[in-house]
C-alpha positions as CSV (number, residue, x, y, z in Angstrom):
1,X,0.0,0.0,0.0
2,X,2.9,2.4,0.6
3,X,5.3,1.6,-2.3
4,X,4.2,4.8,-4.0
5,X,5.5,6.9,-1.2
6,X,9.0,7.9,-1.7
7,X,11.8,6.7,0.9
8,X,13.3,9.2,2.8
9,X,17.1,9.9,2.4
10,X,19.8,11.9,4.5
11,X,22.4,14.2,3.8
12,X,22.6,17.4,1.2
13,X,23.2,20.8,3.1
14,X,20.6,22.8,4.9
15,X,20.2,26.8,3.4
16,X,18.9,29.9,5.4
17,X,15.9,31.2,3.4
18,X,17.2,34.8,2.5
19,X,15.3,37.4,1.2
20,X,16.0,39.5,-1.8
21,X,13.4,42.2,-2.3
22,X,11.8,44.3,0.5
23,X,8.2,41.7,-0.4
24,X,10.3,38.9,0.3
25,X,11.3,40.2,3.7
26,X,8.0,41.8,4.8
27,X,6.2,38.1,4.2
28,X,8.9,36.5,6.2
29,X,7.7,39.0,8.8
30,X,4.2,38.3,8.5
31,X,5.2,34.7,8.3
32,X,7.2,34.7,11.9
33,X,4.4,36.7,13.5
34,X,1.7,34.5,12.5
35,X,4.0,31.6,14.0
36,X,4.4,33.3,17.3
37,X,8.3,33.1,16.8
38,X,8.8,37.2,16.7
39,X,10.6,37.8,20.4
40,X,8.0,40.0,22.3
41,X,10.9,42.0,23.4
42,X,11.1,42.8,19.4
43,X,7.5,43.4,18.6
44,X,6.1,44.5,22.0
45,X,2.5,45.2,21.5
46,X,2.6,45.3,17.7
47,X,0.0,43.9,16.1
48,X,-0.2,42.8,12.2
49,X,1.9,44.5,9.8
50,X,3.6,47.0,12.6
51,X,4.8,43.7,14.1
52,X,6.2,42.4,10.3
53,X,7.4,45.8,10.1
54,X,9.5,45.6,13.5
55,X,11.0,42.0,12.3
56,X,11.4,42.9,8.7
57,X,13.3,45.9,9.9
58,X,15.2,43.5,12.5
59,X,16.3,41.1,9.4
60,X,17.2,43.9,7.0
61,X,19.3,45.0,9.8
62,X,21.6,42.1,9.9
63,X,21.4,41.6,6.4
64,X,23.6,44.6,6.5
65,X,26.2,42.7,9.0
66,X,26.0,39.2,7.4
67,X,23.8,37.7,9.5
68,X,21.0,35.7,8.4
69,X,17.3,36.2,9.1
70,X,16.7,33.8,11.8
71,X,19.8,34.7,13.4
72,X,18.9,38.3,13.2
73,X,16.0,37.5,15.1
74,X,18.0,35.9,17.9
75,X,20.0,39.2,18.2
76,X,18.6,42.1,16.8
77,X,15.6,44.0,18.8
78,X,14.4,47.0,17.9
79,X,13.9,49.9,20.8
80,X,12.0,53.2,19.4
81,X,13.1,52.7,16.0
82,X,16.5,52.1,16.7
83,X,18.0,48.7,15.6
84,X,20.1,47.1,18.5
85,X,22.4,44.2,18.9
86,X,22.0,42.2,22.1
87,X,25.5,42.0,23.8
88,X,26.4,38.2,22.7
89,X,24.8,39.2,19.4
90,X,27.3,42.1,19.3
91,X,30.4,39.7,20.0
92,X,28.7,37.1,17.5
93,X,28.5,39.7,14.6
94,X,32.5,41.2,15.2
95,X,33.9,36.8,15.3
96,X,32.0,36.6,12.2
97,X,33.3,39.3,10.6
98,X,37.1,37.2,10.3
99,X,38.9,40.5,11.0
100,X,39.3,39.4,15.4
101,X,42.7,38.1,16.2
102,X,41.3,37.7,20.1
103,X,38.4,38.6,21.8
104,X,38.3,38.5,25.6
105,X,35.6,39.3,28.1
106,X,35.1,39.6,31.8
107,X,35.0,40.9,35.2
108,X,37.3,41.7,38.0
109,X,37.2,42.6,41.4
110,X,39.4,45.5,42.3
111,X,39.1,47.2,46.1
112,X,36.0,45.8,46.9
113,X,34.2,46.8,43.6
114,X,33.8,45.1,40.2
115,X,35.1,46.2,37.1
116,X,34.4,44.8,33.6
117,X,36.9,44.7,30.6
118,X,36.7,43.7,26.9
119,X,40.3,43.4,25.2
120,X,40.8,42.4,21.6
121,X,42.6,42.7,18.3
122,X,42.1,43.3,14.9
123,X,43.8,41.1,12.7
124,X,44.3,42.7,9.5
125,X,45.6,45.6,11.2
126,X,47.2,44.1,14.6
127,X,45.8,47.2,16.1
128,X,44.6,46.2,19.8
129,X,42.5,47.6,22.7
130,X,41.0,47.6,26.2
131,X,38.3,48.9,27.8
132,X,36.9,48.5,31.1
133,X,33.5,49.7,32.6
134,X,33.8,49.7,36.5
135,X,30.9,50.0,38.8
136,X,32.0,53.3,39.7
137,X,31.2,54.3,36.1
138,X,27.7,52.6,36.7
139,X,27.0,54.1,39.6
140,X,27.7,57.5,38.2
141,X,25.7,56.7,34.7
142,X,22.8,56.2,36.9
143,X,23.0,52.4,36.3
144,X,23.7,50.5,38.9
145,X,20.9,49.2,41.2
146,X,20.8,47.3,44.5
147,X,17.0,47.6,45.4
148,X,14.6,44.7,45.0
149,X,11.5,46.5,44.0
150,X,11.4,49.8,41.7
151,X,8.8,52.3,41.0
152,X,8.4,52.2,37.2
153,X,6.3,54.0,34.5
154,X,3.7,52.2,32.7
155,X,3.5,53.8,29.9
156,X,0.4,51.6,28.9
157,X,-2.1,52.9,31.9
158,X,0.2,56.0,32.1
159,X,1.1,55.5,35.7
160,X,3.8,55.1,38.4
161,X,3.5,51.5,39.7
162,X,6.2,49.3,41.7
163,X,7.2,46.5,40.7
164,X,10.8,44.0,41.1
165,X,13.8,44.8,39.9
166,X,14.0,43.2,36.8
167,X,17.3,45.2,35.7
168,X,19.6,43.2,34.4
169,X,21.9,45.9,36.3
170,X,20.6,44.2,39.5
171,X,20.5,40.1,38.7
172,X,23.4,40.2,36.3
173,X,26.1,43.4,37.4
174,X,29.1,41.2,36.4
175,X,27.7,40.5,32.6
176,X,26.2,44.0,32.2
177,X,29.6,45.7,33.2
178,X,31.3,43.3,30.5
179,X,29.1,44.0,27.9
180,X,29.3,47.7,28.3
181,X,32.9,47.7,28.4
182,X,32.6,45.3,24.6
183,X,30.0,47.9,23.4
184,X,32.7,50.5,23.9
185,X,35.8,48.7,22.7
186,X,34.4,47.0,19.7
187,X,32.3,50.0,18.1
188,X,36.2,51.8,18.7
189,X,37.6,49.0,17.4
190,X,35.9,47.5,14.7
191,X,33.7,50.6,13.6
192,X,33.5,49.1,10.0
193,X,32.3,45.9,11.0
194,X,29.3,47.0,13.4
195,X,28.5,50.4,11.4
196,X,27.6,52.3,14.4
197,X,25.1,49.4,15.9
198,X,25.1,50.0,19.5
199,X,24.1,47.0,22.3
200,X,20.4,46.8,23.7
201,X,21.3,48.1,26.8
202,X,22.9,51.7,25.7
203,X,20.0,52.5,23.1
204,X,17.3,51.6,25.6
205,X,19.2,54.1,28.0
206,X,19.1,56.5,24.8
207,X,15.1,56.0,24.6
208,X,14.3,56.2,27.9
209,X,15.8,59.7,28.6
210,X,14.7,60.9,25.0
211,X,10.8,59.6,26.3
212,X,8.2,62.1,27.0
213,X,6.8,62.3,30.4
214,X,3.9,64.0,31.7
215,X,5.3,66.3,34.4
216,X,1.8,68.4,34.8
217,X,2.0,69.5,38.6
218,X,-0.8,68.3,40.6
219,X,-3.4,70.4,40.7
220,X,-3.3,73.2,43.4
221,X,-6.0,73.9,46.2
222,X,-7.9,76.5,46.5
223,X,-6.5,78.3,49.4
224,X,-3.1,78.1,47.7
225,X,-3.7,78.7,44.3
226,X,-2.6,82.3,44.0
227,X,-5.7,84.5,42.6
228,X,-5.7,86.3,39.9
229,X,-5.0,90.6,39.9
230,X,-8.8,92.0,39.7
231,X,-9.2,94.8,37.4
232,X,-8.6,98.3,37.7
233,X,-11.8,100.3,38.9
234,X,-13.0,102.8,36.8
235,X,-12.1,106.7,37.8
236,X,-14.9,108.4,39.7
237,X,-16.0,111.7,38.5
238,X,-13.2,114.3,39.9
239,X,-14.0,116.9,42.9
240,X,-12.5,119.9,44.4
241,X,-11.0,117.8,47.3
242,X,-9.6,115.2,45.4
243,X,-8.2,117.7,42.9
244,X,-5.9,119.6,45.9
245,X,-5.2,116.2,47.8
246,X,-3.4,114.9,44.1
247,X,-4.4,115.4,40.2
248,X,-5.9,112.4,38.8
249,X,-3.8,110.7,35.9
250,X,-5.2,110.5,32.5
251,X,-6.0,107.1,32.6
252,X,-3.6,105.3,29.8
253,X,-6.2,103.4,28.3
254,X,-8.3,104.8,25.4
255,X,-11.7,105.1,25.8
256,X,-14.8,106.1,23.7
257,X,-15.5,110.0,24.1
258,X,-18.4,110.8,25.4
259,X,-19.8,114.4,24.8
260,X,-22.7,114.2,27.8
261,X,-20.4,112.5,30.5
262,X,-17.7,115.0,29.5
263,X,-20.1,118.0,30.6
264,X,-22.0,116.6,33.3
265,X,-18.1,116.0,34.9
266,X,-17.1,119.5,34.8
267,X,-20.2,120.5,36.5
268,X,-20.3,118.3,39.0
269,X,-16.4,119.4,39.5
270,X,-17.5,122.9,39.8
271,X,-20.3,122.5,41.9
272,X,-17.9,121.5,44.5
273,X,-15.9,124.9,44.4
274,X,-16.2,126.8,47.5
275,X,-14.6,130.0,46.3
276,X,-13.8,131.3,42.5
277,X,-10.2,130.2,42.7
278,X,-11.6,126.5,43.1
279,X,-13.5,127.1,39.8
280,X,-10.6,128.4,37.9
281,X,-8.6,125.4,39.1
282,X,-11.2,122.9,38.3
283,X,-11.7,124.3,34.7
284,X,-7.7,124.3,33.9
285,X,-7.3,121.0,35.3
286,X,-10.2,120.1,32.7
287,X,-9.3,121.7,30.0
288,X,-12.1,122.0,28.1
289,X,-11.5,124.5,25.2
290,X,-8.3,121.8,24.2
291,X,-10.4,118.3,24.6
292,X,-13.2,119.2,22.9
293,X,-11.1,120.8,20.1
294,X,-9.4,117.6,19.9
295,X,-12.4,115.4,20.0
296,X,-14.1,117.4,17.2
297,X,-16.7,119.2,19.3
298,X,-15.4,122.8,19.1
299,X,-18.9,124.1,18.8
300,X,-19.4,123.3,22.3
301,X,-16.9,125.0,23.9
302,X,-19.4,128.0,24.5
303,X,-21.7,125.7,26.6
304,X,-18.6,124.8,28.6
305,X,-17.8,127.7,29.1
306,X,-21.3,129.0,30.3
307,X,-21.0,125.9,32.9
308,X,-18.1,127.7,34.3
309,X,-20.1,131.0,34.4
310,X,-22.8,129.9,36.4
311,X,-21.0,129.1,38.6
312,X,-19.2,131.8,39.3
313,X,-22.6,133.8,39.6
314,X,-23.7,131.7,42.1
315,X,-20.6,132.0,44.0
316,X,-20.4,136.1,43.9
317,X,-23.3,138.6,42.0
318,X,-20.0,140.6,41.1
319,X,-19.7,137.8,38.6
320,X,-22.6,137.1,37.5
321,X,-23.5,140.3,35.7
């Protein structure tokens, strides 16, 4: 019944499926996110063809460094845009590259603290290096931690929450100080090779401090929440009391002239006047000949005048003839 199914046979060599065309490596995306295979760390919350997008861009990015898609995907993640080589995946790219003569890593302990070191050499150009990231350098970067639980952002409910210390600054210091003493030594060292890739680590440093934040104060009481300046009153009609205690300012303001108001102000003024120097005082102060002049009224300068006049005959008969 089964002779017509072919036997199967071993050996012949096993190819990496590499893409060619920027089609061929957005279906491989779609094709690794439909299989659950894209690292969560890589795609986040992604969803559909942002999630392709985040693992095409992951492949394309080792392309460019020899490496092929899968094993892209085993060291390539992508932090806000930015295309990042996991430490070991940073080491794995530079062996690869057949330019390394040696290639140490590790970690000392010097006066009670640890420092990590990354020494190697080229071998086309015997040019050699080394580079050590202590945990006085950490702790001065901001990146060392010893606490158990941290207060961290979620930037998905947009609150503070605390949570453990998943930092691999806290459950893995000696590998973290190694790897940031490679990052250094081998982007120095073997520039051409990495073209300016950095490790995970240093670009999700780099994001973080570039992230926006919501720093709105909280919202003040009432009792402390200083109130506002109220308006300026308006000036009250001038008198003969408050014209000797201090002239009244022009206010600076621009207002709409009013021809009635304008009257009515100087005889109120007047009617204050006790004596005829008061008048004469109260009508210079005014000026009325000059404002209404100005504010194209001149033919009632007469009836200003005759304000002033009455007045002054009520004040002495002398005057009123």
């Amino acid at each position: 019944m089964n002779s017509h199914v072919p036997a199967l046979t071993g050996g012949g060599n096993v190819l990496a499926i590499v893409p060619q065309t920027f089609e061929e490596t957005m279906r491989i995306g779609r094709a690794v996110v439909a299989s659950g295979l894209a690292p969560s760390a890589l795609i986040g919350k992604l969803e559909g063809d942002d999630a392709a997008a985040a693992v095409a861009v992951a492949i394309m990015s080792g392309a460019e460094l020899g490496l092929k898609p899968m094993v892209s995907l085993r060291s390539f993640t992508v932090i806000n845009g930015r295309p990042a080589l996991y430490g070991d995946g940073l080491i794995n790219v530079v062996r690869m590259s057949g330019k390394v003569a040696y290639l140490r890593t590790g970690c000392e302990e010097r006066g009670g603290k640890m420092v990590g070191f990354c020494e190697a050499k080229r071998l086309d150009t015997g040019e050699d290096k080394r580079v050590e990231f202590s945990q006085a350098d950490a702790e001065r970067a901001g990146l060392w931690q010893t606490k158990a639980t941290v207060i961290k952002w979620n930037k998905w409910d947009k609150k503070n929450e605390e949570k453990p210390n998943d930092s691999p600054w806290y459950r893995f210091p000696q590998r973290m100080l190694a790897w940031r003493a490679a990052g250094y030594c081998l982007r120095e060292l073997f520039g051409d090779v990495l073209g300016g890739i950095r490790d995970e680590f240093e670009v999700r440093e780099i994001a973080e401090a570039e992230e926006m934040r919501d720093i709105t104060p909280p919202a003040e009481s009432v009792e402390s929440k200083p109130t506002p300046p109220k308006p300026p009153k308006p000036p009250a009609p001038p008198s003969a009391k408050t014209i000797e205690a201090e002239p009244e300012e022009k206010p600076s303001e621009v207002s709409e002239f009013s021809l009635g108001d304008f009257l009515d102000e100087i005889e109120t003024a007047v009617a204050g006047a006790k004596d005829e120097a008061d008048v004469e005082e109260i009508w210079n102060d005014f000026d009325a000949p000059s404002v209404l002049e100005t504010e194209g009224h001149s033919d009632m300068i007469e009836a200003a005048f005759a304000i002033k006049t009455r007045r002054l005959a009520q004040l002495s008969s002398l005057n009123g003839g």
